[in-house]
DRENRO-580199 format. One record per residue (C-alpha): residue in three letters; chain; x, y, z. Coordinates in nm, 3 decimals. Layout:
Ala|A|X|Y|Z
...
This chain:
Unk|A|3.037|7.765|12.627
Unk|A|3.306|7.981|12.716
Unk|A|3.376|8.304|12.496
Unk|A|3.762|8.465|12.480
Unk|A|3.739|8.839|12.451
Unk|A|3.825|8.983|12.131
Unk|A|4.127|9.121|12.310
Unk|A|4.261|8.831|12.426
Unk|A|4.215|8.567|12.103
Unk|A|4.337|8.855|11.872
Unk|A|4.741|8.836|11.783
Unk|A|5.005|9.130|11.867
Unk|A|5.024|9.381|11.649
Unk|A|5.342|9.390|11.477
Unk|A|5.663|9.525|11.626
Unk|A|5.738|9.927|11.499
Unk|A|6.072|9.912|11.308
Unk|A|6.111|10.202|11.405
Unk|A|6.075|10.101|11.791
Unk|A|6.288|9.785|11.725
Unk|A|6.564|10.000|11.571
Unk|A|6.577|10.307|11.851
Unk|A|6.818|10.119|12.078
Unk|A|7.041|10.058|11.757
Unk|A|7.028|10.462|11.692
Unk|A|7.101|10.499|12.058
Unk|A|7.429|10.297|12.085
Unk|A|7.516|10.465|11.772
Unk|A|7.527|10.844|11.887
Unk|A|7.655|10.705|12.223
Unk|A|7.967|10.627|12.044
Unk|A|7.962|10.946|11.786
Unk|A|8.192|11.126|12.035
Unk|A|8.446|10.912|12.141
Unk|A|8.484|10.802|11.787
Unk|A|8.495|11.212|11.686
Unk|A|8.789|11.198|12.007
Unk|A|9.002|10.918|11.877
Unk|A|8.996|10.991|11.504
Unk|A|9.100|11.368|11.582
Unk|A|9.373|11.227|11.825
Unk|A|9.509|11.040|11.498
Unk|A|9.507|11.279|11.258
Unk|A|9.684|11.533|11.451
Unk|A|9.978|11.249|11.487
Unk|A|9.968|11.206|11.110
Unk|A|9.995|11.571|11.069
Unk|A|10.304|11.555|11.404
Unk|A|10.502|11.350|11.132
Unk|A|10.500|11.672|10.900
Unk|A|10.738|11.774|11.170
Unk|A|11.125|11.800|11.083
Unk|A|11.261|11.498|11.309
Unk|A|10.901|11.361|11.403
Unk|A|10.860|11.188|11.092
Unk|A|11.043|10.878|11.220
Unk|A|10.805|10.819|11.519
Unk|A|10.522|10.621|11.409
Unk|A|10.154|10.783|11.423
Unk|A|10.040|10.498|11.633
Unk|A|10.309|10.569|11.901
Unk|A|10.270|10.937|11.880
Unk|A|9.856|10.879|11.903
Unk|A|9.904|10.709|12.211
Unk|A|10.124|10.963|12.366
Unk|A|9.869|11.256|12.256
Unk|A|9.576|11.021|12.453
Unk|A|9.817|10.955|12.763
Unk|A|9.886|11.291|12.829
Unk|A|9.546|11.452|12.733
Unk|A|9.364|11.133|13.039
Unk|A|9.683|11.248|13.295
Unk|A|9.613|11.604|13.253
Unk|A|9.220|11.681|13.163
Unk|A|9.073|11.344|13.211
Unk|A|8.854|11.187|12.968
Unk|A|8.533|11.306|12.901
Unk|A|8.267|11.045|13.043
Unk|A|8.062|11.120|12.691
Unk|A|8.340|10.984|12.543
Unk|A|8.403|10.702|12.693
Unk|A|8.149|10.440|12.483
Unk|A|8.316|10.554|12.201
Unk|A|8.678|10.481|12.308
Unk|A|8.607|10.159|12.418
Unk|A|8.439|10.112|12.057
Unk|A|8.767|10.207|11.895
Unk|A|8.971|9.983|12.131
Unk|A|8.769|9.661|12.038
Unk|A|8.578|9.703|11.736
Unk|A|8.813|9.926|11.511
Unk|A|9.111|9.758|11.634
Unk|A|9.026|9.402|11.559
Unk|A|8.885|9.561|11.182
Unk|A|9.213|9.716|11.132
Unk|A|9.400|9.429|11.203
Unk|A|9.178|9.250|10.916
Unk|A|9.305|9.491|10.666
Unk|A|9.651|9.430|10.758
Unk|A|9.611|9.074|10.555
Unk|A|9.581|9.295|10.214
Unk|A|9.971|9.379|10.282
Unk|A|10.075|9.011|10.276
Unk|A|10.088|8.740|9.991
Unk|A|10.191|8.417|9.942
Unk|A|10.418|8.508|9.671
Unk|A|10.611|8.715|9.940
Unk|A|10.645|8.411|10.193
Unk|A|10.785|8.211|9.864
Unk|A|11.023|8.477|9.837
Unk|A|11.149|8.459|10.131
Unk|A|11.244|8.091|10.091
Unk|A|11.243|7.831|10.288
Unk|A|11.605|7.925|10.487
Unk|A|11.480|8.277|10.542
Unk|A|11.113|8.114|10.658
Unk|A|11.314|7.920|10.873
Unk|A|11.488|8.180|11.014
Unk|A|11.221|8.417|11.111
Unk|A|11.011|8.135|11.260
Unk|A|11.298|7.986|11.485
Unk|A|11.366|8.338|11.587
Unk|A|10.971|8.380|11.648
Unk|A|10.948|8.101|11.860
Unk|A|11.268|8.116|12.074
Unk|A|11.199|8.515|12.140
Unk|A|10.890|8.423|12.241
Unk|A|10.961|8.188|12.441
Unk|A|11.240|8.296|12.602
Unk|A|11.103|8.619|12.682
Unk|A|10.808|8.464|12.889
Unk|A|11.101|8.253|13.126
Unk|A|11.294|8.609|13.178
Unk|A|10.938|8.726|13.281
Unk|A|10.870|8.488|13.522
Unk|A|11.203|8.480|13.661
Unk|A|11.145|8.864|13.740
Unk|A|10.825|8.823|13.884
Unk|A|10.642|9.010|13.611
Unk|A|10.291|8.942|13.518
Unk|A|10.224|8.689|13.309
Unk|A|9.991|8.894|13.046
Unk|A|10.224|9.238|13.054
Unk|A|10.502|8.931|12.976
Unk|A|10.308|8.801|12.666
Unk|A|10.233|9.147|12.533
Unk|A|10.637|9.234|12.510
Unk|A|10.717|8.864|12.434
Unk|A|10.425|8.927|12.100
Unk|A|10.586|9.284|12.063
Unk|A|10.931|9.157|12.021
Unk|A|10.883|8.840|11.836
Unk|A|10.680|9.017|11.544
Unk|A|10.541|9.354|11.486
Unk|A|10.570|9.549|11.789
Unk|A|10.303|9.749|11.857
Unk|A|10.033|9.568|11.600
Unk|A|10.159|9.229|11.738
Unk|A|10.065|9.427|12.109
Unk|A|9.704|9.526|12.047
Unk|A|9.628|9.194|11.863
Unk|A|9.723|8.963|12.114
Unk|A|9.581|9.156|12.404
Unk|A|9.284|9.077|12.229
Unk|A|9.265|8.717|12.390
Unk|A|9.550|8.783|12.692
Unk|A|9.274|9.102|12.814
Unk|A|9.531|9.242|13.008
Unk|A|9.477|9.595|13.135
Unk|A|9.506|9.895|12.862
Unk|A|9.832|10.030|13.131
Unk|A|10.010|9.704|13.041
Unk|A|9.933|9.757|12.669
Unk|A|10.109|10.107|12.698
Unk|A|10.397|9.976|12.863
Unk|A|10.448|9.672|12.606
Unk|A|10.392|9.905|12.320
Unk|A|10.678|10.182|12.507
Unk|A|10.919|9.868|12.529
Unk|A|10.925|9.728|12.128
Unk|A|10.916|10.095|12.018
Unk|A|11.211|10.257|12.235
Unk|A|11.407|9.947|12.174
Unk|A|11.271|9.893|11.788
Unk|A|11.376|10.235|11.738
Unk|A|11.720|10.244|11.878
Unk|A|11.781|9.884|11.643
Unk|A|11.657|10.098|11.372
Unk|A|11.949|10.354|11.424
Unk|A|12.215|10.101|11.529
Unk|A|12.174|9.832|11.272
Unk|A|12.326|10.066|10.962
Unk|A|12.626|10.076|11.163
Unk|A|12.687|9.723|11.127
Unk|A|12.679|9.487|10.792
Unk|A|13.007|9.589|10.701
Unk|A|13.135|9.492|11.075
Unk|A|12.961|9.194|11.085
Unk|A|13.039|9.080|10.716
Unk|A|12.688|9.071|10.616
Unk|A|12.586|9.082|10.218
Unk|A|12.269|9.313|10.139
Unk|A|12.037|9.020|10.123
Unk|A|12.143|8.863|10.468
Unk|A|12.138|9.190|10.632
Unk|A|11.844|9.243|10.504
Unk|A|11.684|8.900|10.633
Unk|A|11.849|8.977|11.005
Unk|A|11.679|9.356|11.000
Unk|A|11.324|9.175|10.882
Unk|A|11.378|8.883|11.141
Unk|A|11.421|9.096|11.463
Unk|A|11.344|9.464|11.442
Unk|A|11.007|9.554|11.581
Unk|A|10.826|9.797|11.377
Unk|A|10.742|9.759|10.991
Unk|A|10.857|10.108|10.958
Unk|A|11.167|10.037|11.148
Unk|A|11.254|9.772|10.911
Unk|A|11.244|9.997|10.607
Unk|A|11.404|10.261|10.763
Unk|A|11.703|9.999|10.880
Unk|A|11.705|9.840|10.559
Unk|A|11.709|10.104|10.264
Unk|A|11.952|10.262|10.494
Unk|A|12.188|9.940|10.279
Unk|A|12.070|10.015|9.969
Unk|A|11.803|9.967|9.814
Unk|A|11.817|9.508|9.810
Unk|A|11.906|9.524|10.128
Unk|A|11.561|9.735|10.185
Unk|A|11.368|9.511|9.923
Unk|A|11.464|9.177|10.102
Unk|A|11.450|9.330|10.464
Unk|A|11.052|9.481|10.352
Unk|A|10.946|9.101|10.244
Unk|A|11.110|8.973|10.579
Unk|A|10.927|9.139|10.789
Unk|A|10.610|9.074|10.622
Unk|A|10.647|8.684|10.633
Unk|A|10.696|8.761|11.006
Unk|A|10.320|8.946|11.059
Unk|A|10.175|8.656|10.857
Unk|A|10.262|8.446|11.174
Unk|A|10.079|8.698|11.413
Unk|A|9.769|8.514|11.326
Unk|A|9.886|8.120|11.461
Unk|A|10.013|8.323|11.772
Unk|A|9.762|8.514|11.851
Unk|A|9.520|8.158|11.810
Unk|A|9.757|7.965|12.077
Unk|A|9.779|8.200|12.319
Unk|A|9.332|8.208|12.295
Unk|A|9.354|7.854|12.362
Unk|A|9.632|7.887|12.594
Unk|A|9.435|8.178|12.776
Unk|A|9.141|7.843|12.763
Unk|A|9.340|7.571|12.927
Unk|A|9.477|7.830|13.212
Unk|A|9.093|7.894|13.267
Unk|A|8.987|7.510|13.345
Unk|A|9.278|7.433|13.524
Unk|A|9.241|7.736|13.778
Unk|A|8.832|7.628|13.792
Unk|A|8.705|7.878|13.575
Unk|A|8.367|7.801|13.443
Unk|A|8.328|7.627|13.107
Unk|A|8.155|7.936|12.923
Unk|A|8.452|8.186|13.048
Unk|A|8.761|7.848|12.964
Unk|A|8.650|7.813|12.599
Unk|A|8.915|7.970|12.352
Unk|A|8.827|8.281|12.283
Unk|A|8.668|8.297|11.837
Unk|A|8.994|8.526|11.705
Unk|A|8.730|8.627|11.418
Unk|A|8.924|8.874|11.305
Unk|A|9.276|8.674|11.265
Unk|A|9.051|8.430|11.056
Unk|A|8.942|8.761|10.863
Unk|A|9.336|8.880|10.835
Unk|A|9.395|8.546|10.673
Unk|A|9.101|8.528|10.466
Unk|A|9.252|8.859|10.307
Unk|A|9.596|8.749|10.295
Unk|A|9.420|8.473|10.024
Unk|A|9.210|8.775|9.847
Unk|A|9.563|8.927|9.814
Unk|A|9.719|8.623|9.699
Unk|A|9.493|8.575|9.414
Unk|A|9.348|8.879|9.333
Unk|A|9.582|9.181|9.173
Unk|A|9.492|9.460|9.362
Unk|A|9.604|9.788|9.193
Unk|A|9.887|9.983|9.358
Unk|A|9.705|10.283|9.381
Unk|A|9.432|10.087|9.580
Unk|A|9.701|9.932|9.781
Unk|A|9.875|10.272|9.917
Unk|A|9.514|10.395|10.002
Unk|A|9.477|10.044|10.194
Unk|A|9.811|10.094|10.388
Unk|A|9.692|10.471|10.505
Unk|A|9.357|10.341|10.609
Unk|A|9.476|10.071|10.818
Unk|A|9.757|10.253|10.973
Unk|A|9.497|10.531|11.031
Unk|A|9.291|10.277|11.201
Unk|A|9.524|10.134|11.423
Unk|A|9.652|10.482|11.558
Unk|A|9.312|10.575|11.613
Unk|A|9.293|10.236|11.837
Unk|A|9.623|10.347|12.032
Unk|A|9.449|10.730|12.043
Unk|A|9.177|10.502|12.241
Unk|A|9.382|10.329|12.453
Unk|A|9.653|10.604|12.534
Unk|A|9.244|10.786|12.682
Unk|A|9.205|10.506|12.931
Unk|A|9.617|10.486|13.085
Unk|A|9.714|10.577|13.396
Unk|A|9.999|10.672|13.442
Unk|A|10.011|10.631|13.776
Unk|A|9.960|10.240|13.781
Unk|A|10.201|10.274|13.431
Unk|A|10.470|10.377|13.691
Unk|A|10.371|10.105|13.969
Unk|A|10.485|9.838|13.751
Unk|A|10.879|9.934|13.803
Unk|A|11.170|9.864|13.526
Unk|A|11.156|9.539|13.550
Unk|A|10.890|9.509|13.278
Unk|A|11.149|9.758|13.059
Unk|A|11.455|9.499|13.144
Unk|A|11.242|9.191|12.986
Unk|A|11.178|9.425|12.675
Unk|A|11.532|9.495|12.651
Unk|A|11.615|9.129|12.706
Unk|A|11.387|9.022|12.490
Unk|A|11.519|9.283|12.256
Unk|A|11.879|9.128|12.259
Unk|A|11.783|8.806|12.228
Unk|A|11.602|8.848|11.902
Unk|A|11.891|9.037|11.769
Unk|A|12.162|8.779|11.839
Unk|A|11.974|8.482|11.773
Unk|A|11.863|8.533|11.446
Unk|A|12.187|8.656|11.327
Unk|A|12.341|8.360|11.452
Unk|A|12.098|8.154|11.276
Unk|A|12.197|8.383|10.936
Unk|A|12.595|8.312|10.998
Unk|A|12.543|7.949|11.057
Unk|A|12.322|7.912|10.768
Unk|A|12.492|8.141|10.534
């Protein structure tokens, strides 16, 4: 009869946690000092808009300046580089979770259903629009989405989150976020000017500020700048227009999908891409719709999320060139400003003929 050695019948021993859990500890510190990179990047543009006349610039467009110059004219460190990429995918996509605590659906209701109306029509068409001008002027198809997302509903968060299924290069993303925040910000300066020209009561200005200005911060700056209805109304606008971020960003995925099996992509690579965090932004848009989160808790929410998101810019302003930012011309700048037009006139239309 054949014998088995000892050796050979006796089982494995068991794995060493503390074996199993080096390459965890490893990927960790890998990303310690990109992380340490990006979140120093943000603070110093919180601490920018301490600045007399900074304040109006937003911390995630001043991040991303800070990280564009700092790659042009030192370079990024290579030990930093796991840890930017970390910020530009994993923080980003958890920061634009936490954006769902600022929305309700008590604030949609108050909208109503002719200012719901408004802002979606004006969604839509923008968006739409916006990606014909793009093609008409020969410019790429994702740089066109990222301005077409920028415009249509929160500039630079509408940006990042949709170049999470587009992919396009992190020099497109800087040029997309330049476009709805040059051209956000001038609306936010202009549009004071006008409700009294344009016969507009606080509540409609307020709905045409919410419906087509880029930047959240824009909007309250445009809006208050009325009085303080005009601000209110303008504040909830804008809101109701992130909460359709998340439907966007889930048909362009699929969209991204149907592009892939019709140019013979393989079936793995053409499947929509899981927008887990857009399901996690509106899981928390329902926590904040039924739970009565204190407003203490809420301002902390609303620093942490904007710090979040700048840090993600910080990350992405480390990996632009500007260089290939340049190569792309003005004609990615003329569909921004297009785009930025459009929005403007349309949805005030829609408010006059409405009204």
């Amino acid at each position: 009869m054949t014998t088995i050695p000892a050796a050979e019948c006796s089982s494995p021993p068991p794995a060493d946690p503390a074996t199993a859990s080096a390459p965890r500890l490893r990927g960790l510190r890998a990303v310690i000092p990109g992380l340490a990179l990006t979140a120093a990047i943000a603070a110093t543009a919180f601490a920018l808009r301490l600045v007399p006349g900074i304040g109006v610039v937003s911390p995630m467009i001043l991040a991303m300046l800070i990280g564009i110059t700092l790659h042009n004219l030192a370079g990024t460190p290579s030990l930093a580089v796991p840890g930017i990429k970390f910020s530009v995918r994993r923080v980003l996509r958890f920061a634009i979770i936490l954006l769902g605590l600022q929305l309700s659906v008590a604030q949609l209701i108050a909208v109503g259903g002719r200012g719901l109306c408004i802002i979606a029509a004006s969604l839509l068409a923008t968006f739409a629009v916006t990606s014909w001008i793009g093609h008409r002027l020969g410019v790429d198809r994702k740089l066109t989405q990222l301005i077409a997302a920028g415009s249509s509903i929160c500039g630079a968060s509408a940006v990042i989150a949709t170049n999470a299924v587009t992919d396009a290069p992190d020099e497109d993303v800087a040029y997309a976020v330049a476009c709805v925040t040059v051209f956000g910000s001038l609306a936010m300066f202009c549009y004071p000017l006008l409700p009294a020209l344009l016969r507009l009561d606080p509540q409609s200005y307020g709905l045409w500020a919410g419906a087509s200005i880029h930047e959240i911060a824009q909007v309250v700056a445009a809006g208050f700048q009325d009085g303080a209805q005009a601000g209110e109304f303008a504040t909830i606008a804008k809101l109701a227009r992130v909460a359709m971020l998340a439907p966007l960003v889930i048909v362009l995925g699929a969209w991204a999908a149907r592009s892939a099996r019709r140019n013979g992509g393989d079936r793995q690579a053409a499947r929509p891409p899981l927008p887990w965090f857009v399901l996690g932004f509106v899981a928390l848009v329902g926590v904040n719709s039924v739970v009565a989160i204190p407003a203490e808790a809420k301002g902390w929410i609303v620093v942490v999320t904007t710090f979040l998101l700048t840090l993600a810019l910080a990350a992405m302003g480390l990996e632009t060139d500007l260089r290939k930012l340049a190569a792309k011309g003005i004609r990615p700048a003329l569909v921004g400003a297009l785009a930025f037009l459009f929005i403007a006139s349309f949805s005030l239309a829609l408010i006059k003929l409405t009204g």
